[in-house]
Backbone as a printed PyTorch tensor [residue, N CA C, xyz], in Angstrom:
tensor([[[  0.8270,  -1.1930,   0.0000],
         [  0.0000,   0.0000,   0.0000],
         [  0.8710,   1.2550,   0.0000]],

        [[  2.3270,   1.1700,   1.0120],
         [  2.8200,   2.5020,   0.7980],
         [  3.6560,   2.7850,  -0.2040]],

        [[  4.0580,   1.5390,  -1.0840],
         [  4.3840,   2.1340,  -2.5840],
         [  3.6110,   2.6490,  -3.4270]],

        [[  2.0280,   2.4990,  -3.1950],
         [  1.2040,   2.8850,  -4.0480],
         [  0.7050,   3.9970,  -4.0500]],

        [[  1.1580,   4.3490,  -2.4120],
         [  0.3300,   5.8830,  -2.0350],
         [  1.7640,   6.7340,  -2.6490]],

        [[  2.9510,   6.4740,  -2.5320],
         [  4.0730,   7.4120,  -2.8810],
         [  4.0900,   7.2240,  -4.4530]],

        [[  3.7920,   6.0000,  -5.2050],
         [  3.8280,   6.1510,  -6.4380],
         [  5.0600,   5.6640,  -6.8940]],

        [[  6.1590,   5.0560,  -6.2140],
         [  7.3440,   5.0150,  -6.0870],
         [  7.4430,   3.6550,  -6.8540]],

        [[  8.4580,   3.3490,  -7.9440],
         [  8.3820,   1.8760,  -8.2600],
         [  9.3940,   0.9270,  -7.4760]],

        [[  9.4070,  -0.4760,  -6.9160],
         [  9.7880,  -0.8410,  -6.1420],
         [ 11.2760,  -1.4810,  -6.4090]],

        [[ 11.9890,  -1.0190,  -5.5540],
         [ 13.7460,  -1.8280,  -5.9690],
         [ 13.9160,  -2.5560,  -6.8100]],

        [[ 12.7850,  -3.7100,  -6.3650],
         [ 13.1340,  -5.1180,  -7.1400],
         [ 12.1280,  -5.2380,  -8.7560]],

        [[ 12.2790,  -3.6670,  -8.9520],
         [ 10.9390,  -3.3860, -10.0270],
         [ 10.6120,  -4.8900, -11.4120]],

        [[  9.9250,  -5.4470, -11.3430],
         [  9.1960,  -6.6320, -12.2650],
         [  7.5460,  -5.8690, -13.0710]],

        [[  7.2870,  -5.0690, -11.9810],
         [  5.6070,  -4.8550, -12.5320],
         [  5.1930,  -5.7360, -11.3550]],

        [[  5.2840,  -6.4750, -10.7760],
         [  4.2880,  -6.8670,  -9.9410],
         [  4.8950,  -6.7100,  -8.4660]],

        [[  4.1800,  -5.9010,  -7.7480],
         [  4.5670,  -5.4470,  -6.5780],
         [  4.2640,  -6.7120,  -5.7410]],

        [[  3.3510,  -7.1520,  -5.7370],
         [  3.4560,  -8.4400,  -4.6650],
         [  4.1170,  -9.0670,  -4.4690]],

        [[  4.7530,  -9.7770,  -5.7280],
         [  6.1670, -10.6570,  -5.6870],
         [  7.0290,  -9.9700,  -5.7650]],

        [[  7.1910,  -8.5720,  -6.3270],
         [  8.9190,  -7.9350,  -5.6540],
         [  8.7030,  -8.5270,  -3.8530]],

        [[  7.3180,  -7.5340,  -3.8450],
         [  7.8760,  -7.4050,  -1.9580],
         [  8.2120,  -9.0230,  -1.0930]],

        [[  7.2900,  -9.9810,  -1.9720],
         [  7.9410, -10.9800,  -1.5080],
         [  9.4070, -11.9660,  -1.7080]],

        [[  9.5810, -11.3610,  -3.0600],
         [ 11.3640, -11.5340,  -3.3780],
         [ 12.3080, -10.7080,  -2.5220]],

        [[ 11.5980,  -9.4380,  -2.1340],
         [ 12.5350,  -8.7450,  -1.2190],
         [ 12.4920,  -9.6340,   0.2430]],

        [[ 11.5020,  -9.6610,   0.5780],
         [ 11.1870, -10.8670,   1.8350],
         [ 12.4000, -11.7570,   1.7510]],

        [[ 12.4550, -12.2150,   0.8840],
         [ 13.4990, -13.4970,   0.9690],
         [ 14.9290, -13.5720,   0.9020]],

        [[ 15.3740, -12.0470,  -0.1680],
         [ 16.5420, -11.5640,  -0.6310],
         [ 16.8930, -11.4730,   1.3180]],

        [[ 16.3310, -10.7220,   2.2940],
         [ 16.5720, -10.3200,   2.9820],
         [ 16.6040, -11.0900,   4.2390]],

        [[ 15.9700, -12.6170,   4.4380],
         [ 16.2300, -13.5040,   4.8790],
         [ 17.0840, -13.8350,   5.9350]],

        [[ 18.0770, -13.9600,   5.6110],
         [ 19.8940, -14.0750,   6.0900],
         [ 19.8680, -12.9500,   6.8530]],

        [[ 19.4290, -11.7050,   6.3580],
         [ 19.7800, -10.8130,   7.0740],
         [ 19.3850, -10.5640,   8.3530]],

        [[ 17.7110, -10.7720,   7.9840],
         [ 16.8300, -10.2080,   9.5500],
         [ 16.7170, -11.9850,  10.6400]],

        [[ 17.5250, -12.9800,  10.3100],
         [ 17.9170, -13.9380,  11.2320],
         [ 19.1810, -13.5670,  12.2370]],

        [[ 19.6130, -12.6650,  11.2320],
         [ 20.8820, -11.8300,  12.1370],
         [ 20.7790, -11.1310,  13.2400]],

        [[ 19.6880, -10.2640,  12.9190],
         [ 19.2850,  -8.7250,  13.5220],
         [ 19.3050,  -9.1080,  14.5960]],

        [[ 19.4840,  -7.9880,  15.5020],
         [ 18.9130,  -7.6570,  17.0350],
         [ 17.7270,  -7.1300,  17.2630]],

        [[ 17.3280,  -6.4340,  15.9090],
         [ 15.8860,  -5.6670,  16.0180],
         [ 14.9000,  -5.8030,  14.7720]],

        [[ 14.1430,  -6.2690,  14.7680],
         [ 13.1170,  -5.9690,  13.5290],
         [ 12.5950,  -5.5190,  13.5470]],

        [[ 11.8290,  -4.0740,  12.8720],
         [ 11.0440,  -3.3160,  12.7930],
         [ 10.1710,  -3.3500,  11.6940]],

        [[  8.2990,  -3.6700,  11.7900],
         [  7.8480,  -3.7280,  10.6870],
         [  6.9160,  -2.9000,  10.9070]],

        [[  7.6140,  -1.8340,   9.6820],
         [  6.9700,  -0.1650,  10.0120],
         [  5.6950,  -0.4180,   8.9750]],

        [[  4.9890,  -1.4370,   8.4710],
         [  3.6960,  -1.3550,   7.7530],
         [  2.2120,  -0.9240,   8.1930]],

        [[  2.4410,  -0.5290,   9.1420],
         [  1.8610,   0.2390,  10.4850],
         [  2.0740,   1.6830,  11.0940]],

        [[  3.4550,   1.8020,  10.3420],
         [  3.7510,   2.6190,  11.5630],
         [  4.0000,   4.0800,  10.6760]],

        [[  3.7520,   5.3230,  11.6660],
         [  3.9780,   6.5050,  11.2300],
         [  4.9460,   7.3330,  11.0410]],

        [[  5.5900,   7.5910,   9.9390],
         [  7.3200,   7.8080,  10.3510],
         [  7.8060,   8.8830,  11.9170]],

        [[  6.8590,   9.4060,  12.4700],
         [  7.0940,   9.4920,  13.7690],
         [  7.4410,   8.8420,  14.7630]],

        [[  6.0270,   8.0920,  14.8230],
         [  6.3360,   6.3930,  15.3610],
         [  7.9570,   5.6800,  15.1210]],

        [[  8.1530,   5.5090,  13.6770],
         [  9.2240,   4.9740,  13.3250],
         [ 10.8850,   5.7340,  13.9560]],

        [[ 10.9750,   6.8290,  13.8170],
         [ 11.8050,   7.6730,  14.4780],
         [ 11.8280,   7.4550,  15.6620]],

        [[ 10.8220,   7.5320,  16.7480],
         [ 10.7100,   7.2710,  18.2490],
         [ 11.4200,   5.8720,  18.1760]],

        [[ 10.6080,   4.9020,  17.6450],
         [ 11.4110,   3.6460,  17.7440],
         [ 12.8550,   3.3930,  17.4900]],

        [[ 13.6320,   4.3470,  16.7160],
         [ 14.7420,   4.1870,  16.1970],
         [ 15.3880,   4.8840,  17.3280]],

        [[ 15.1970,   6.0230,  18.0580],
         [ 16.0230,   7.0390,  18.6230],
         [ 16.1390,   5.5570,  20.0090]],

        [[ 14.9220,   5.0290,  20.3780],
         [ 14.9930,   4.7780,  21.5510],
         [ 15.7420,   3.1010,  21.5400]],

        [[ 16.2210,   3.1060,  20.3210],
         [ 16.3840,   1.3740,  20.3010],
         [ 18.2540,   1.6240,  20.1470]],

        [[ 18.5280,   2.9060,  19.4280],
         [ 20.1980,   3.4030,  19.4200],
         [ 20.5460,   3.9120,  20.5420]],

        [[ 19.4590,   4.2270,  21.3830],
         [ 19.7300,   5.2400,  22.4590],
         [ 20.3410,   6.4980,  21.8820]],

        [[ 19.8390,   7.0960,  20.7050],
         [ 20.4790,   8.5940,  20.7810],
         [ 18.9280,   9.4240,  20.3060]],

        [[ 18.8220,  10.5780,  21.2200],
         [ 17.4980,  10.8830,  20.7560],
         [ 17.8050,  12.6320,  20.7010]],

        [[ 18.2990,  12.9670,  19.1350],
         [ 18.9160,  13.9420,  19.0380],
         [ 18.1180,  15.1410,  19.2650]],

        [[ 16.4540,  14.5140,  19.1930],
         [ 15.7050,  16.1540,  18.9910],
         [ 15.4000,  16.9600,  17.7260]],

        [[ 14.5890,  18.2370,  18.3630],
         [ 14.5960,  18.8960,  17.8740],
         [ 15.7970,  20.0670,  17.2440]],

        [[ 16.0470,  20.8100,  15.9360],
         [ 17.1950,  21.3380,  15.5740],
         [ 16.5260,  22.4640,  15.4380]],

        [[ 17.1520,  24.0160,  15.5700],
         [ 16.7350,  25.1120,  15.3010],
         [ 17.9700,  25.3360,  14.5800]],

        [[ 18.1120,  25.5640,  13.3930],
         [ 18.9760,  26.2290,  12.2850],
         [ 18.8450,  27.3880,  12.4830]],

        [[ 20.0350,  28.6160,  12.8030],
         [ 20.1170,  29.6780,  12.2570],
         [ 21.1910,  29.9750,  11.4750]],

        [[ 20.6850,  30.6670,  10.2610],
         [ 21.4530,  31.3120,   9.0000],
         [ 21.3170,  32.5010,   8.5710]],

        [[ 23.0840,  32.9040,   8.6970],
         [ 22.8390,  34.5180,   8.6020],
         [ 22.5760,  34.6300,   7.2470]],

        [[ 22.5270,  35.6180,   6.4960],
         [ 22.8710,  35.7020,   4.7970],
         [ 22.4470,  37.0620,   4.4610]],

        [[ 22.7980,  37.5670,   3.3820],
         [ 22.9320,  38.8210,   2.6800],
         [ 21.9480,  38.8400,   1.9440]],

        [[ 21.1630,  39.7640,   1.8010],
         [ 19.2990,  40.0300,   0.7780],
         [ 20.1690,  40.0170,  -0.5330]],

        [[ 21.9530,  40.3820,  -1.0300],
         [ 22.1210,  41.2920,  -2.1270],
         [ 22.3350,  39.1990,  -3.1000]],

        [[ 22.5170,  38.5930,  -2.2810],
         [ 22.6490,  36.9670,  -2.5230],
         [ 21.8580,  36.0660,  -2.3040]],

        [[ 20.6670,  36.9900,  -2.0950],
         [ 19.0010,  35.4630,  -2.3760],
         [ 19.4620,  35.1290,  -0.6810]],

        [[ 17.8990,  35.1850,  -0.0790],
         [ 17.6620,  34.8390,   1.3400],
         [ 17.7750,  32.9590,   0.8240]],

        [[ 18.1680,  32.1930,   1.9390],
         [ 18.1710,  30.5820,   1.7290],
         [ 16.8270,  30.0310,   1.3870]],

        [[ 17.0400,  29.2210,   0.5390],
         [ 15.9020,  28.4190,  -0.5060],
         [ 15.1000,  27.6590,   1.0390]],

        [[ 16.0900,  27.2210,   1.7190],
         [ 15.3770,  26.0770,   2.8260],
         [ 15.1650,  26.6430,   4.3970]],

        [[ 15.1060,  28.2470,   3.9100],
         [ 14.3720,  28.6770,   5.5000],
         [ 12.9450,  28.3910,   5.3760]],

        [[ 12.7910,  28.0180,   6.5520],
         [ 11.0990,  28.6070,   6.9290],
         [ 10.7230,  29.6480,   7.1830]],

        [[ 11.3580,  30.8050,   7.8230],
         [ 11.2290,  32.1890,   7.9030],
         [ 12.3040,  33.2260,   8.1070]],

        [[ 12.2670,  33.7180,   7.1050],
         [ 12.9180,  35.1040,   7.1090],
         [ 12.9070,  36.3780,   7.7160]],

        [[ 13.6050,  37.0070,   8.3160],
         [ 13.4260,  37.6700,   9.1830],
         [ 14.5350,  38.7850,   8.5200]],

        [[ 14.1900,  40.1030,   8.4370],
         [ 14.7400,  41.2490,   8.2800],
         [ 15.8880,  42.2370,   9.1100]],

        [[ 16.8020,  42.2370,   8.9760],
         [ 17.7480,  43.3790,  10.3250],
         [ 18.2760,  44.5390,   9.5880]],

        [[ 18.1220,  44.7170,   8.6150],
         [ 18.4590,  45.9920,   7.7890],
         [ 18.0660,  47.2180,   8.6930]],

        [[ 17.1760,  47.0010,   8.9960],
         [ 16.8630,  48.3020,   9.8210],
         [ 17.8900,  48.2810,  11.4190]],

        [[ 18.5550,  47.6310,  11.7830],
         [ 19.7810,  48.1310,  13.1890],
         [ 20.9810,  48.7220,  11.7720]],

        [[ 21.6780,  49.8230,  13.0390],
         [ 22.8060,  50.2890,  12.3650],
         [ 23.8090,  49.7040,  11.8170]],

        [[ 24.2320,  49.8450,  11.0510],
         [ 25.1890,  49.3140,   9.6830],
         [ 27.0980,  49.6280,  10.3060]],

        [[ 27.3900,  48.5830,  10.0950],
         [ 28.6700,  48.7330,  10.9640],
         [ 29.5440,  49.1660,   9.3670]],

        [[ 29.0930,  48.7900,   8.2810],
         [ 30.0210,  48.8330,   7.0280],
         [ 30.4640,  50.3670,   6.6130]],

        [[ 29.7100,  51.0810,   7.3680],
         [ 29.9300,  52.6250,   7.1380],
         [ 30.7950,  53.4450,   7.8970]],

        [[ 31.1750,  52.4320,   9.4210],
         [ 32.2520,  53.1560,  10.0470],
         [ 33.5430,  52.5120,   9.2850]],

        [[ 34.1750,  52.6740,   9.2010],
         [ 36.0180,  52.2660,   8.3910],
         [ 36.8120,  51.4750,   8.9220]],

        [[ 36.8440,  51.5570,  10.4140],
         [ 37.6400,  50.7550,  11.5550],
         [ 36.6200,  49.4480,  11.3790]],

        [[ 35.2450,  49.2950,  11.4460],
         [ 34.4720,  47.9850,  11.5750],
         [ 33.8420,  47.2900,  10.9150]],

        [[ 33.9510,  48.3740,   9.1340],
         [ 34.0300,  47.5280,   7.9800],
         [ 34.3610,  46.0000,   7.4940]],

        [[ 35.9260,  46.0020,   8.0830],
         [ 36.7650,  45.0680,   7.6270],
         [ 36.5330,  43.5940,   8.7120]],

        [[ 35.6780,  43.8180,   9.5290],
         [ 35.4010,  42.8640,  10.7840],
         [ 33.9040,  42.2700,  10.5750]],

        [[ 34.1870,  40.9360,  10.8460],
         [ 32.9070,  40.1290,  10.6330],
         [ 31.7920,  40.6490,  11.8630]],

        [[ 30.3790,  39.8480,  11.9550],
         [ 29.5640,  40.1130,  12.9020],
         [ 29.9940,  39.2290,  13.9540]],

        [[ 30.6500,  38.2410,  14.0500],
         [ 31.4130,  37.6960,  14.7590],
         [ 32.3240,  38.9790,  16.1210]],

        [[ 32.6290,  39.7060,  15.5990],
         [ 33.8210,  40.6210,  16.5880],
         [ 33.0560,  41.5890,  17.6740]],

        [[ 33.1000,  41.4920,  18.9060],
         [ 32.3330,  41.8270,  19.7970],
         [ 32.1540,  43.4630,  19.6730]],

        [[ 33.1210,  44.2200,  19.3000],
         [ 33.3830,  45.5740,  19.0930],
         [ 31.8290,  45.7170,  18.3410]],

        [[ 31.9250,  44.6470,  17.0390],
         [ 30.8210,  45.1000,  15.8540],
         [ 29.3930,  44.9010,  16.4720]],

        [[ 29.3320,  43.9700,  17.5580],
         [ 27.9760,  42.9360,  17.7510],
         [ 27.5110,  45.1530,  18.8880]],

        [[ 29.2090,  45.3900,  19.6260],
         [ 28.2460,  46.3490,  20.4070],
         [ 27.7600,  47.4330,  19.6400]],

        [[ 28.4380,  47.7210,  18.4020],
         [ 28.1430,  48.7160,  17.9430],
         [ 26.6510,  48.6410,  16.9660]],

        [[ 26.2790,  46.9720,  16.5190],
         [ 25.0760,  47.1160,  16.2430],
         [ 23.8380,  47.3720,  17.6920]],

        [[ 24.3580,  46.5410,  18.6750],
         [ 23.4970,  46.8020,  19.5280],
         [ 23.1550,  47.8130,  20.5170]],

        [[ 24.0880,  49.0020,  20.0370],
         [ 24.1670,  50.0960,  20.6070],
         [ 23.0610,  51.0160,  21.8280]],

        [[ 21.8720,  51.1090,  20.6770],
         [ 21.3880,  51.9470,  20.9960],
         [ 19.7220,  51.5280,  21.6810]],

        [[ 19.5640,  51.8540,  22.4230],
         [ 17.8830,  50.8650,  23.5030],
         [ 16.9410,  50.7800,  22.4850]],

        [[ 16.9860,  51.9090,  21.6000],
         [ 15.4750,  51.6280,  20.8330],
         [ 15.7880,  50.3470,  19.5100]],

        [[ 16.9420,  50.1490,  19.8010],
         [ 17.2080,  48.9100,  18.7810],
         [ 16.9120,  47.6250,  19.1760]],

        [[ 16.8260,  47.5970,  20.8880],
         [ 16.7240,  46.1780,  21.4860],
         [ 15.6250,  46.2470,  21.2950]],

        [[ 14.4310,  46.6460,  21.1490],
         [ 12.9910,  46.3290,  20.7460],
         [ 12.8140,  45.6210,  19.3320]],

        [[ 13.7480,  46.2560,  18.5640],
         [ 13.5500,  45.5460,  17.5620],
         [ 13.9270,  43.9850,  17.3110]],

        [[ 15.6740,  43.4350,  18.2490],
         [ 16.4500,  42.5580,  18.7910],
         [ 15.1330,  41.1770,  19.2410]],

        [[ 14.6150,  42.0200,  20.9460],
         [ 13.3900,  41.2060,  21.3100],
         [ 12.1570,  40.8970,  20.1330]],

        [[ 11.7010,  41.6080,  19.6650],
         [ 10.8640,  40.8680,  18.5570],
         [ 11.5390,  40.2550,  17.7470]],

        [[ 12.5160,  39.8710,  17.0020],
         [ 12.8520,  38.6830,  16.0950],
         [ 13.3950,  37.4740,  17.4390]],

        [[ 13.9910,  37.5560,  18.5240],
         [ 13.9130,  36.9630,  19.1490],
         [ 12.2000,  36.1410,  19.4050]],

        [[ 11.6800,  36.9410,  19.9160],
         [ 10.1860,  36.1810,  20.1880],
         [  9.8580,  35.3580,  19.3290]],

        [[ 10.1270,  36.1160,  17.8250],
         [  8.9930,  35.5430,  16.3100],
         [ 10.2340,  34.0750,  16.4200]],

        [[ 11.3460,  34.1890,  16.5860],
         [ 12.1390,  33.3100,  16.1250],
         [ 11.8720,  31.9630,  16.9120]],

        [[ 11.4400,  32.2330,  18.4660],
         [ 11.6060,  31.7460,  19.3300],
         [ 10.2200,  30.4320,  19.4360]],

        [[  8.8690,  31.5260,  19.1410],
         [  7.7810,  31.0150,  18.7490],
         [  7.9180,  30.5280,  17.7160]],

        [[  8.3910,  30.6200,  16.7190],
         [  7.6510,  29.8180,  15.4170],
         [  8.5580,  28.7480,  15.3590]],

        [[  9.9330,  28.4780,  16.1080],
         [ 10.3690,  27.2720,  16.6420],
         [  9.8170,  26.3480,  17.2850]],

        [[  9.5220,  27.0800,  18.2640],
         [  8.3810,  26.0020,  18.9410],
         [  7.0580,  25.5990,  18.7100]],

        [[  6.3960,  26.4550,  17.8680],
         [  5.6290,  25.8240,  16.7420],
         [  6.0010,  24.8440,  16.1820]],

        [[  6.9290,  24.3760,  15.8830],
         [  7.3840,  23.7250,  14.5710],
         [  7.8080,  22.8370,  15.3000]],

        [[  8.2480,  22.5480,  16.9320],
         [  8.5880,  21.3590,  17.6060],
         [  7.4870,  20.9120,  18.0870]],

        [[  6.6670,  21.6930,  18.8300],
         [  5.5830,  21.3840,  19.0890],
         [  4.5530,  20.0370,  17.7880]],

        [[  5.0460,  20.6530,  16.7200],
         [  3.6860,  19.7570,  15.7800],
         [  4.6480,  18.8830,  15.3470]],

        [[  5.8480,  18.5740,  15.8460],
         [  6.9670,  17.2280,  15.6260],
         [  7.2080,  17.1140,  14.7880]],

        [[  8.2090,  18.4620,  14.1670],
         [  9.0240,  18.6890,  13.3370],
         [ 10.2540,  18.2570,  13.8720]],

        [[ 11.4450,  17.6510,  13.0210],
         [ 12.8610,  17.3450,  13.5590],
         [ 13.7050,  18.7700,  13.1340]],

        [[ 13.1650,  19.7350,  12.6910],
         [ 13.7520,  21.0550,  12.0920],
         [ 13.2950,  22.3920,  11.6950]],

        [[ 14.0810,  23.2440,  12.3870],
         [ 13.5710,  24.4070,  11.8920],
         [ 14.2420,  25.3570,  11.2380]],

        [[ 14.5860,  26.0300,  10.3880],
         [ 15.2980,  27.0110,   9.5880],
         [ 14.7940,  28.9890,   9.4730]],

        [[ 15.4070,  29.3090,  10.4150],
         [ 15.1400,  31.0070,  10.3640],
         [ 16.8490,  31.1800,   9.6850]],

        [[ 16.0690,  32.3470,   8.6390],
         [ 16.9630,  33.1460,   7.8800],
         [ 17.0940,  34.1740,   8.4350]],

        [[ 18.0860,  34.8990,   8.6670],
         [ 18.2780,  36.1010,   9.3240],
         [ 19.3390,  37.1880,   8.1760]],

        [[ 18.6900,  37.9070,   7.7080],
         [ 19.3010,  38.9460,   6.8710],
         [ 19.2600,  40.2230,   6.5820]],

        [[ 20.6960,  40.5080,   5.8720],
         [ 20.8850,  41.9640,   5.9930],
         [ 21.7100,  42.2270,   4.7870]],

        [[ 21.8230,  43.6930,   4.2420],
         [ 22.5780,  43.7990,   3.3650],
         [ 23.8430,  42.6560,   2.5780]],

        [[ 24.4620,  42.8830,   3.2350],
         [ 25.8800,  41.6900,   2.6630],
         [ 25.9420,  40.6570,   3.2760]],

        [[ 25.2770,  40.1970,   4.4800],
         [ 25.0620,  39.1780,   4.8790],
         [ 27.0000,  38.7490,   6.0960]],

        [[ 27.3110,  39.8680,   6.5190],
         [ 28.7500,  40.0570,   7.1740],
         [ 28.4190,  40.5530,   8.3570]],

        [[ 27.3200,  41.3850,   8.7470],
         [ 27.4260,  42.0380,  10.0740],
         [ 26.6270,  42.3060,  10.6410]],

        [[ 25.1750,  42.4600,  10.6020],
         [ 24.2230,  43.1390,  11.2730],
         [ 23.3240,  41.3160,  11.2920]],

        [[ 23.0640,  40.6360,   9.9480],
         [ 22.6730,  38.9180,  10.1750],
         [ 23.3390,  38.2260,  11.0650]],

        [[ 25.0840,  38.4450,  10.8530],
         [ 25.6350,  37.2510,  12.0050],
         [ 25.3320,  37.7580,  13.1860]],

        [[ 25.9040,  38.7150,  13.3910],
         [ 25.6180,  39.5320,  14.8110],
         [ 23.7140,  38.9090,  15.1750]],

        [[ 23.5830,  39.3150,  14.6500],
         [ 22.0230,  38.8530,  15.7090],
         [ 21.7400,  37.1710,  15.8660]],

        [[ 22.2440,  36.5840,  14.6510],
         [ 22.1060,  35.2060,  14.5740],
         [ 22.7220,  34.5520,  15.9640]],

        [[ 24.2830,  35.4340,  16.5830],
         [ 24.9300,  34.7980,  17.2360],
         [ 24.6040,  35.2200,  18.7440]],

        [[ 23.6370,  35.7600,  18.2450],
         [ 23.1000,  36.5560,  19.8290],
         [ 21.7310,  35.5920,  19.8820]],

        [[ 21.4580,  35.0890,  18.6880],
         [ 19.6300,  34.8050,  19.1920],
         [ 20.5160,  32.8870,  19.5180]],

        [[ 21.4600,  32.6660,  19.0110],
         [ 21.6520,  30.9620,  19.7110],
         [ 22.1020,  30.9980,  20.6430]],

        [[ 22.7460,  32.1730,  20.9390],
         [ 23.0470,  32.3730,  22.5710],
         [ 22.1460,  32.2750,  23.7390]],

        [[ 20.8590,  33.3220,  23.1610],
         [ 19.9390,  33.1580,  24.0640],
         [ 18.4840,  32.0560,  23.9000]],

        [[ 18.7150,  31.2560,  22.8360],
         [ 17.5480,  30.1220,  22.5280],
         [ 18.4180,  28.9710,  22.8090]],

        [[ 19.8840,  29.2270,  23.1250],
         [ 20.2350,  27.5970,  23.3000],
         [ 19.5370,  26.6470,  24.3220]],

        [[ 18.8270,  27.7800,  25.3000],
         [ 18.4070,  26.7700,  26.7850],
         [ 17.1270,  25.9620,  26.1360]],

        [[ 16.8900,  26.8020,  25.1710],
         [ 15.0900,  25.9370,  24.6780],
         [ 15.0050,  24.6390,  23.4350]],

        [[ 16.4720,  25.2010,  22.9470],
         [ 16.7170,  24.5720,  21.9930],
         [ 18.2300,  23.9080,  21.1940]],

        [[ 18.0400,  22.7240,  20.7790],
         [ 19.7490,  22.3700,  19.8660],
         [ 20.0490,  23.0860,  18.7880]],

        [[ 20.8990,  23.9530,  18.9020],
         [ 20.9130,  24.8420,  17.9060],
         [ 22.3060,  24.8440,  17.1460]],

        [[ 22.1860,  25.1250,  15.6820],
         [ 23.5990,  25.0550,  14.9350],
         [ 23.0220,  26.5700,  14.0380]],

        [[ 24.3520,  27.1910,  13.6770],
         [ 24.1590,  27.9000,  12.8690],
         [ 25.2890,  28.1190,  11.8080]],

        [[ 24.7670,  29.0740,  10.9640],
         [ 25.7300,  29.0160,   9.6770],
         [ 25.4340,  30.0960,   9.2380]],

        [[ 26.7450,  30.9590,   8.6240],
         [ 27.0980,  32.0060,   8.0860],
         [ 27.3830,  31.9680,   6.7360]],

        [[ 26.5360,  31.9500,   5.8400],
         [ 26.3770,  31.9310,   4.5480],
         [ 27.1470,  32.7440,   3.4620]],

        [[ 27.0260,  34.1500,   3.6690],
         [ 27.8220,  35.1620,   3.3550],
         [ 28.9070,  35.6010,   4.0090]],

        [[ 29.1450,  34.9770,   4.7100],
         [ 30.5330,  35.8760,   5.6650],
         [ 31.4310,  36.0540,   5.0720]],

        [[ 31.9440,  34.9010,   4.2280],
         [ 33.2340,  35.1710,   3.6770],
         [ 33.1730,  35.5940,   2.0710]],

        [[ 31.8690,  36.1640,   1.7330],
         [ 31.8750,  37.0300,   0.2650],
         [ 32.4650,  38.1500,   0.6340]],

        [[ 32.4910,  39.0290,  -0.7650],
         [ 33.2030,  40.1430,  -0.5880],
         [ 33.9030,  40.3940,  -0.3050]],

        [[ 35.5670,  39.5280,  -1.1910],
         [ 36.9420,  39.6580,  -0.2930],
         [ 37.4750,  38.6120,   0.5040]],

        [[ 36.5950,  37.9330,   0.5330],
         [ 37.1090,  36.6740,   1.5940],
         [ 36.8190,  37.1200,   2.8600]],

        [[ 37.1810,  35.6970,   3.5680],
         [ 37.0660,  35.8500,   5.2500],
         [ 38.2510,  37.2560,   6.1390]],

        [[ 37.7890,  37.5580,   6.8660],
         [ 38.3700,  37.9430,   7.9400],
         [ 39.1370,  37.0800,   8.7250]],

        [[ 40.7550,  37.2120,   8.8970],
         [ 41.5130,  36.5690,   9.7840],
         [ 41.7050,  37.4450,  10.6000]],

        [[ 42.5200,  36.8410,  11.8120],
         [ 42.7990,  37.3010,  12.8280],
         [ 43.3440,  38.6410,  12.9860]],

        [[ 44.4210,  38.7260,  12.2360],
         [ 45.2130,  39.7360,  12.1350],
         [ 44.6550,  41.2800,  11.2610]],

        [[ 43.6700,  40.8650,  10.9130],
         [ 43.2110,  42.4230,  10.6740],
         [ 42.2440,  42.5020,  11.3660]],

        [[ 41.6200,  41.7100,  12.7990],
         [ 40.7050,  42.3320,  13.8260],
         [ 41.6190,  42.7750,  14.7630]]])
C-alpha cells in the first residue's frame, strides 16, 4: 500500500509489486535472522518509526533550530522557513575601523546593539524566532530554519544570529551558519581584527 500511495516503483521493479515485496522478503532472509531488532513499520507513522529508532540506538537527538545569517544582495536561503529582516539596526560597514570585521567581533555585535530603541527591535525577532520554533517542535518537526538577513550578509545577520543561539540555546539544539561571511573579499583573519 505505501508504494502505491508514494507512487514510487519498487527496488526489485518486475511490474508486480506483490512478488517484488515478496522476493525482497526473501533476498533479505539471512539478514533479519541476524538482527537484534526488527522493525515492521507497515503500520507505523514515520514518527512512530523515528521514536522507535532514537529509543532502540539510544540517541534521541531532537529537535534542531537552524540559524542562517545571509545577505538580501545573494538570495535569502531556498530552505528557510522564515525570514526575518535586520536591515533596519545600524550598519557597521559605514564606520572604516568595523568595515573590515565580521559580525562575529564583539566591538561590531556592540556597535550594532548600541542603541535601547534597537533592542525592541532585537526582542521581537527573538520572540517571532523563538515562537515559530516552537511551533514547529511542538507539531513534531525534527527542524527548523530562520533566515536572518541583511545587506551583505557580514554584520548586522551574524551579529544577531549569534546573539539569538546564545539566548535560545536553553530551549533549543541549535547550529548555525554564516552563509555570506566570507563574500566580498574573503574571510576575515585574525590579524586584521
Amino acid at each position: 500500500r505505501r508504494y502505491n500511495l508514494s507512487r514510487r516503483v519498487h527496488p526489485l521493479g518486475t511490474g508486480d509489486l506483490l512478488r517484488e515485496i515478496e522476493r525482497e522478503l526473501a533476498v533479505l532472509a539471512p539478514l533479519r535472522e541476524r538482527a537484534d531488532l526488527v522493525i515492521d513499520t507497515s503500520e507505523k507513522t514515520p514518527r512512530e518509526l523515528q521514536a522507535i529508532l532514537e529509543e532502540a540506538l539510544g540517541e534521541k537527538r531532537g529537535f534542531l533550530l537552524r540559524l542562517v545569517s545571509f545577505g538580501f544582495k545573494w538570495g535569502p536561503p531556498q530552505d528557510a522557513d522564515l525570514i526575518l529582516d535586520v536591515r533596519g539596526l545600524p550598519n557597521p560597514y559605514y564606520e572604516p575601523h568595523l568595515a573590515p570585521k565580521p559580525g562575529t567581533d564583539p566591538e561590531v555585535s556592540a556597535y550594532i546593539f548600541r542603541h535601547p530603541q534597537d533592542e525592541g527591535l532585537y526582542r521581537t525577532l527573538l520572540t517571532t524566532a523563538g515562537l515559530s520554533a516552537q511551533k514547529a517542535q511542538d507539531s513534531g518537526r525534527a527542524a527548523y530554519t530562520v533566515g536572518i538577513g541583511c545587506t551583505g550578509g557580514r554584520h548586522r545577520s551574524v551579529a544577531v544570529v549569534e546573539r539569538l543561539a546564545q539566548e535560545l540555546s536553553s530551549r533549543f539544539r541549535i547550529e548555525t551558519e554564516h552563509r555570506d561571511l566570507t563574500k566580498e573579499g574573503g574571510a576575515v583573519t585574525a590579524s586584521e581584527e
